[in-house]
C-alpha positions, 0 to 999 in steps of 0.5 A, a space after each residue: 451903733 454910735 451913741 456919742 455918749 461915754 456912758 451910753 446913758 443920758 445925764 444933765 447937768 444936775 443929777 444922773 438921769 437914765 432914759 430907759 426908752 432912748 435904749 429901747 430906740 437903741 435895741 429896736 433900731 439896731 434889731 430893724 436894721 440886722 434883720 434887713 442885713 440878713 434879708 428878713 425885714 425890706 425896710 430895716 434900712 429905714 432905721 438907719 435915719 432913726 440912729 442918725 438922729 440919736 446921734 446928732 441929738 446925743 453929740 448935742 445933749 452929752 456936749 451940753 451937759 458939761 461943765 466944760 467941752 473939752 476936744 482933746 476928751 471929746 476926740 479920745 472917747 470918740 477913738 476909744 469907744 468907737 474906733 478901736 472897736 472898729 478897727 478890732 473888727 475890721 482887722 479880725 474880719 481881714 485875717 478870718 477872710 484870709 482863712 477860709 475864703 476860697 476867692 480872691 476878694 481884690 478890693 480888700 486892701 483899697 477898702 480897708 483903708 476907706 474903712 479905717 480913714 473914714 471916707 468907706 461912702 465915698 469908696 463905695 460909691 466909686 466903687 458902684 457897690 450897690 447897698 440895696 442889692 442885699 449881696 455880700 460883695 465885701 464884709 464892709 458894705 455896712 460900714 459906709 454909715 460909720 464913715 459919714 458918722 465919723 465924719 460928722 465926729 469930726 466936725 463936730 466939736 466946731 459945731 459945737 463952739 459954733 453953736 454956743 458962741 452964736 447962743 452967747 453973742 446972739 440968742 439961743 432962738 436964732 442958732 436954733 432957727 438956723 439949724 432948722 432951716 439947714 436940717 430942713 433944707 438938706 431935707 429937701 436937697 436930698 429928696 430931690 437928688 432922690 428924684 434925678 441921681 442914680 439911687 447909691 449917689 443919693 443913699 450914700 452921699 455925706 451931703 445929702 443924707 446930712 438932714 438926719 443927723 442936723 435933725 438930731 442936733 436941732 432935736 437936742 438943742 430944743 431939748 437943751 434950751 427949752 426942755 421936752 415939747 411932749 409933756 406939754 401937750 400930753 401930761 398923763 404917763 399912759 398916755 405918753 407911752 401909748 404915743 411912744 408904742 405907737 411911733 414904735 409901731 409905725 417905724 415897724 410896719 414902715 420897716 416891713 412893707 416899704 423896700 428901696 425899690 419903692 419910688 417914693 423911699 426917699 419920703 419914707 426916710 424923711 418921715 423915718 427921721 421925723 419918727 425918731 425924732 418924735 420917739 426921742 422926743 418921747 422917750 426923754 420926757 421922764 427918767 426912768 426909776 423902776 427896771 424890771 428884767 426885760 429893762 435890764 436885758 434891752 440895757 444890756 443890749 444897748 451897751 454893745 449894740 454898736 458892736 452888734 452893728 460892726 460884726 454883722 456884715 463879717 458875719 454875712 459874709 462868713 455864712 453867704 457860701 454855707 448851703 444851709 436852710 435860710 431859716 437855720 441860717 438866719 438863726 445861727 447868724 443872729 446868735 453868733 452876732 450876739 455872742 461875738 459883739 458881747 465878747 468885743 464889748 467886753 474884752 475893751 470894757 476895762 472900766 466894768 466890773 474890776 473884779 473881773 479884770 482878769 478875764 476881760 484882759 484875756 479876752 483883750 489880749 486874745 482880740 489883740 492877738 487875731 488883729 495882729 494876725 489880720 493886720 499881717 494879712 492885711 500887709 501881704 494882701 496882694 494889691 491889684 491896682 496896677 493890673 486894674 491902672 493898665 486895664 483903664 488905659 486900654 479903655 480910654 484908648 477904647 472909649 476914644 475909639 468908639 467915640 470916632 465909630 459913633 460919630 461916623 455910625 450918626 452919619 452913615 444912619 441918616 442917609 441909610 435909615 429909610 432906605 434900609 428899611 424900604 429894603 428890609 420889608 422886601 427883602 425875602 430871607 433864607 437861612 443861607 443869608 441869616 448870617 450876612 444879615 445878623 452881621 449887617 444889622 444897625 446893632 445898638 450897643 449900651 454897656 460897661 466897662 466890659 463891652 467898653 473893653 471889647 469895643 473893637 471886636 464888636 465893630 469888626 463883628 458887627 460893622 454897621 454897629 453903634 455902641 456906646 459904653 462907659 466905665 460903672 454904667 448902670 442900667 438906670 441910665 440906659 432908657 436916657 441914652 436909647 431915648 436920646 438915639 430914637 429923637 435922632 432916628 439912630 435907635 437901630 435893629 436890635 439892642 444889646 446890653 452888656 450891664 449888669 456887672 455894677 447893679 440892677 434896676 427896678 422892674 418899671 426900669 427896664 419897663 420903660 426901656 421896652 416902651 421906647 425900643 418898641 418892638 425891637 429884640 433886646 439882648 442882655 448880657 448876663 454878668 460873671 460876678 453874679 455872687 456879687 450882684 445877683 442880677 442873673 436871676 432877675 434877668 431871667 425872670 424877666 425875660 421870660 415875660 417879655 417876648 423881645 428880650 433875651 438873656 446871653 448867658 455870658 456867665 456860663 459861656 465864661 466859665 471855667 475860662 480864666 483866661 478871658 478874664 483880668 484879675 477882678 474876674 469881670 473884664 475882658 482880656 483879648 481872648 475875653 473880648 473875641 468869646 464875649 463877641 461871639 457869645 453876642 453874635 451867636 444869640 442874635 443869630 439863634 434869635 433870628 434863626 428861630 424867628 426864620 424858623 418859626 415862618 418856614 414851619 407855617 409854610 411846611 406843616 404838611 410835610 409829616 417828614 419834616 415834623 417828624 425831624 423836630 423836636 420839642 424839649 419840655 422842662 424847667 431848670 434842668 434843661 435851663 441851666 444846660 440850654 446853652 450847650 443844647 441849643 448849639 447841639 439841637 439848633 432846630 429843636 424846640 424848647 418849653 422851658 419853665 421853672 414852674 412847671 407841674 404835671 399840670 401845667 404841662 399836660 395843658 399845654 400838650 394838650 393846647 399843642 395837640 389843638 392847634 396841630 403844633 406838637 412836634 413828634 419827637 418829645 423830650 421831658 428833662 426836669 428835676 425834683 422841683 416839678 414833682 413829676 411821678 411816674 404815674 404822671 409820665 405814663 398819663 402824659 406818654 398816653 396823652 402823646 400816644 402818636 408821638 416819640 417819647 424821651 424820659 431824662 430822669 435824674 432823681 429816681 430809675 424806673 422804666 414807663 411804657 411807651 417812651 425811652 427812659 434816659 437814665 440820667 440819675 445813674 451817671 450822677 450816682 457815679 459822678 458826684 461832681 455832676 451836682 452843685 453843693 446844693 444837690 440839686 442843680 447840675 454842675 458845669 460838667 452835669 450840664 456837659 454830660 447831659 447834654 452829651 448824653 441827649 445828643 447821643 440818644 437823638 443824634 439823628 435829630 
């Protein structure tokens, strides 16, 4: 990280004095905030407030302990030591990306420039990417930290004469009092934007995460004025590094157990900040003197520890698509994170060792010759941004639009709402007019760019409708906008949801959403960039707690189309826009279906006939990562699906089925290696449903279980490796294809 010193030891203006402890804080930090990168420690982002601190402190001290401050040296170092390390990185990263990456990565050149000019926070705020979402959307994500540095390098040197000309005029007590109050009030600021702007505004904004850095500069102009406040009140050596452990031990224990998503993480990060200070505080009351080995390697670590920093995110993202186990992974990163800093450190370290010189100009003149190879990349990448500039004018177009729709929906929804619900709750439903229904339904919209992109084709699907999207909504303002509609009576029939594709919320998020759509159905469209977000999963998950929310599986719908898709893979063309629409259509209308079907079952269950056509589908993520092309093969069929599901669970809940006279006849089991189902557990649970049709789809093993029809699933995949994903266990877009053709071969009289 940046340590604002040449030397990256600490001098005063008397006699060179080294701090071993400040290179402890260094290697402790930088190691708290790798292992968050590689998703072990929850809390790592923590310690980016304790480099805060270290380097508005060190600008301050190393400024200070100069016989003369000097911009043009000061600037110099700062390109030397920091820039050009940077761009080295960067640049190799460009052309490693161009070598091996299978996909296009369409903000790379955008990007790149935000990195190189230092403005990479604000980029990524605009850009709505999500830091705290631990996804490799870019190489660069970590880099936001270095653009507020470099724009506190900046300014520094101004700062600086500032200060001291305050200190000469006036007094050393007022321009320090000064600092604390602005440290103290940026403080302040940022806890409250905490508490009222979207999380990333907060964490990646220069002006409110600017109180780590001004604590740091205050901390060093004590220590400049007035000297360390530690020795004062504890004189005793043991008991000074007994301290020290501790704040090392708190910062530990803060890093493990306090995630982003808790609601008082601003807090933490304050008190993250008061630590350092503290551990600085201590760490510089004495120099140190003796070294044994363990202080000669925490010092090695600490000369290229801005270095470890720069290369991790490259390194994520180089090893985000190799299937491999998490734990080797994790290995293999680290240790190539290692190796790659120490050889980048090196190769621009002329100064160290002259009788290696040789060597380290070999290496230069190699990190060289790869730059270059990435900055001709660099040049060649092709640069969306005219495609993305056509894309939002036809959303503005679109948002003009739906701003008329919401208007007219406002006073059509005031003088229709209670006379649609008197007419609701008489209204006798048959199957024949499910659809008319699904398509008169008082259908709220909130979404993104990409619902704003289809907003038209929503209105003609569904007419009565009220959407309201907007370019890089998050679903953390969603519950805002749904509260503000119920206040006006407008809240609808149904809700859909088309976000996802800039971010997640937190659990108590969507938890509030639920509280006030009351019982009214949600459906969420799920996203296609979920390699880049990882939102998918948690969609799911959560659904499957909720009886009133659903997933619209646009993902898998979507795949293989490119043709719904601009260049970024995300929004909609006009055939995106006609699929995206009926995608939605299609799971309201299941959705309804199902509830129809689930009253006209209670009133047929005598009809042994008509039992004897359903059909229940028993599994986990085998028959979840196909439902949506079985549930369009077999749309009066049941299905049970649960990813936990052991031979346990499933024989109670046979069982609770048989109770309460609710099993259908025809069974089918689908699951993969996950449930560990044997075969002696197939034959207790076909001896348990011994009046039942039984199916088997066994796609790990081939063998026969009396009673029930094996589907020998396995086979097809033995001949057809394309069926599986490069994880060997989940069925590829074809393996879901071909079961499910399968299936509806096998019971096509259902």
């Amino acid at each position: 990280m940046n340590y604002n010193v040449v030397s990256k030891d600490i001098y005063d203006k008397d006699s060179k004095k080294y701090y071993k402890y400040l290179d402890y804080i260094r290697v402790f930090a930088c190691f708290l905030v790798m292992f968050y990168h590689f998703g072990v420690l929850k809390g790592g982002y923590l310690a980016v407030c304790t480099f805060f601190v270290l380097s508005g402190y060190l600008s301050f001290v190393s400024a200070y302990n100069k016989d003369k401050f000097s911009f043009k040296d000061y600037y110099k170092n700062k390109i030397l030591h920091l820039y050009l390390p940077l761009l080295i990185v960067v640049l190799i990263s460009v052309g490693l990306i161009n070598l091996i990456s299978t996909g296009s990565y369409l903000s790379l050149k955008p990007e790149v420039k935000s990195v190189l000019f230092g403005y990479n926070n604000f980029w990524q705020l605009n850009a709505n990417m999500d830091y705290f979402a631990r996804h490799v959307t870019s190489p660069f994500m970590h880099l936001w930290y270095i653009a507020i540095l470099f724009q506190f390098d900046l300014v520094f040197p101004f700062i600086y004469k500032f200060i001291r000309k305050v200190e000469r005029n006036h007094s050393k007590n007022l321009i320090t009092l000064i600092v604390f109050l602005l440290a103290s009030l940026s403080a302040v600021y940022f806890y409250i934007k905490s508490k009222d702007s979207n999380l990333m505004l907060v964490y990646y904004n220069t002006f409110t995460r600017i109180f780590s850095l001004l604590f740091g500069l205050w901390l060093g102009m004590i220590h400049s004025y007035y000297g360390s406040l530690a020795i004062k009140f504890f004189k005793p050596l043991p008991i000074r590094k007994c301290i020290l452990y501790i704040y090392f031990l708190i910062l530990l224990i803060m890093s493990i157990c306090v995630s982003s998503t808790n609601k008082n993480f601003a807090i933490f990060m304050i008190v993250s900040t008061f630590i350092s200070m503290r551990l600085i505080g201590y760490a510089t009351v004495q120099p140190s003197i003796k070294f044994n080995d363990f202080d000669k390697k925490i010092k090695l670590f600490a000369s290229f520890s801005y270095e470890i920093y720069l290369v991790q995110y490259p390194i994520i993202y180089l090893f985000d698509n190799i299937n491999i186990n998490i734990i080797l992974k994790i290995i293999l990163m680290f240790i190539l994170n290692l190796v790659v800093a120490y050889i980048i450190n090196y190769g621009l370290s002329f100064k160290k060792n002259k009788d290696r010189r040789f060597i380290r100009f070999l290496v230069f003149i190699t990190l060289i010759g790869f730059s270059i190879f990435g900055f001709v990349k660099y040049i060649q990448t092709e640069d969306h941004s005219k495609e993305m500039k056509e894309l939002e004018n036809q959303l503005t177009v679109n948002e003009k639009m739906m701003q008329e729709k919401q208007e007219e929906y406002a006073r059509k929804m005031q003088e229709e709402n209670k006379a649609w619900e008197e007419e609701l709750a008489s209204l006798e439903i048959n199957e024949e007019e499910l659809k008319e229904l699904v398509t008169n339904l008082s259908l709220v919209g909130v979404g993104d760019s990409v619902m704003l992109g289809a907003v038209d084709n929503l209105y003609k699907a569904f007419p009565n409708g009220y959407f309201d999207a907007k370019i890089s909504r998050t679903p953390w303002v969603a519950n805002g906008i749904l509260e503000d509609l119920k206040s006006k009576n407008m809240l609808g029939d149904a809700i859909v949801f088309g976000l996802g594709a800039n971010g997640d919320c937190s659990e108590s998020c969507k938890d509030d959403i639920l509280k006030t759509i009351g019982d009214r159905k949600l459906f969420w469209v799920n996203v296609t960039n979920d390699q880049n977000v990882h939102v998918n999963s948690r969609f799911k998950a959560y659904a499957e707690k909720h009886d009133n929310v659903y997933v619209i599986d646009w993902e898998t719908i979507s795949k293989d189309h490119s043709d719904y898709f601009y260049a970024d893979g995300i929004h909609l063309t006009v055939p995106g826009r006609k699929a995206y629409v009926e995608a939605i259509y299609d799971n309201i209308y299941n959705v309804y279906l199902n509830d129809l079907k689930q009253k006209k079952e209670e009133a047929v269950k005598a009809h042994e006939e008509e039992l004897k056509n359903k059909i229940t589908f028993y599994g986990n993520d085998l028959l979840l990562n196909a439902f949506d092309l079985l549930h369009t093969y077999f749309k009066n069929a049941n299905f049970s699906i649960d990813k936990n599901y052991d031979y346990q669970s499933l024989k109670e809940t046979i069982e609770e089925a048989k109770e309460n006279n609710t099993l259908d006849y025809r069974l089918v089991f689908a699951f993969d290696s996950i449930a560990h189902l044997t075969k002696s557990d197939y034959e207790s649970l076909v001896s348990l449903c011994d009046d039942n049709e039984v199916y088997i789809v066994l796609v790990n093993d081939s063998y026969s279980v009396e009673g029930a029809e094996v589907i020998d699933f396995k086979e097809m995949i033995d001949t057809n490796i394309s069926y599986l994903m490069i994880d060997g266990k989940h069925l590829s877009s074809e393996g879901n294809t071909a079961l499910s053709d399968l299936l509806k071969s096998k019971l096509s009289n259902e």
